[in-house]
N, C-alpha and C positions, 0 to 999 in steps of 0.2 A: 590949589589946583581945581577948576571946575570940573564937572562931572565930561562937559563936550572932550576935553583937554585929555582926561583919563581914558575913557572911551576908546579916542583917535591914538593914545599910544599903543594901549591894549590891540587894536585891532593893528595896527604897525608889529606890533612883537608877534600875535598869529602870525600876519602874514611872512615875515623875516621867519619864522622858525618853521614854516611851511615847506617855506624854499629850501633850505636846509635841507627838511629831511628827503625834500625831493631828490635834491642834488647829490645827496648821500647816498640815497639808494639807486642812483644811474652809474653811480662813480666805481660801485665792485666790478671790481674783472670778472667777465667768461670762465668757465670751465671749459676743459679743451675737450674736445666727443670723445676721447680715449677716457678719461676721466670720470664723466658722464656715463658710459660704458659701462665701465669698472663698478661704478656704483651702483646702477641698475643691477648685474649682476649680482652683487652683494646684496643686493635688496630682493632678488628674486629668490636667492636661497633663504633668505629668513622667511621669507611667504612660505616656500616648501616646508619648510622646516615647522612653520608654526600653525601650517594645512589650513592656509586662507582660503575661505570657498573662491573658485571663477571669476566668480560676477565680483569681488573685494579686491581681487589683487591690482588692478589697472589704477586706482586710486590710490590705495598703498605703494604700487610701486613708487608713485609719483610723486608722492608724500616724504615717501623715506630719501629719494635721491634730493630732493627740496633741503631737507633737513638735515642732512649731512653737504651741500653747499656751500648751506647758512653757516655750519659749525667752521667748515675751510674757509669762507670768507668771501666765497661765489656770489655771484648771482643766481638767483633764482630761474627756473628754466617753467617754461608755460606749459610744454607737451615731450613725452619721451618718443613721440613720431620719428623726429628728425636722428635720434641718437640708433634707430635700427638698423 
């Protein structure tokens, strides 16, 4: 096999495995804003509870409903604006 030969599969399996995980990560389902909610809240007593300064918690919260999504199977969500 020449090197051109290797190359052009190599860059064929990036790109095939690109799309993939593209397509993978469009494919999870929404959380429903009841969901979202729920989480936020749950995320907002752990902030109280663990006496996040002010200016921390908007990032945490947003972190923590992220990563309990991930764990259900969700998608990720970009801002907790919409869920207020």
């Amino acid at each position: 096999m020449t090197t051109s030969t290797f190359a052009r599969i190599a860059f064929a399996a990036v790109i095939a495995s690109g799309l993939t995980l593209s397509f993978n990560a469009s494919a999870l389902p929404q959380a429903s804003m009841k969901d979202i909610q729920s989480l936020k809240e749950a995320c907002q007593q752990i902030a109280i509870e663990d006496q996040l300064p002010e200016n921390e918690v908007g990032v945490f919260l947003l972190d923590c409903v992220n990563d309990q999504l991930t764990e259900m199977g969700y998608e990720r969500i970009a801002s907790l604006e919409v869920s207020q």
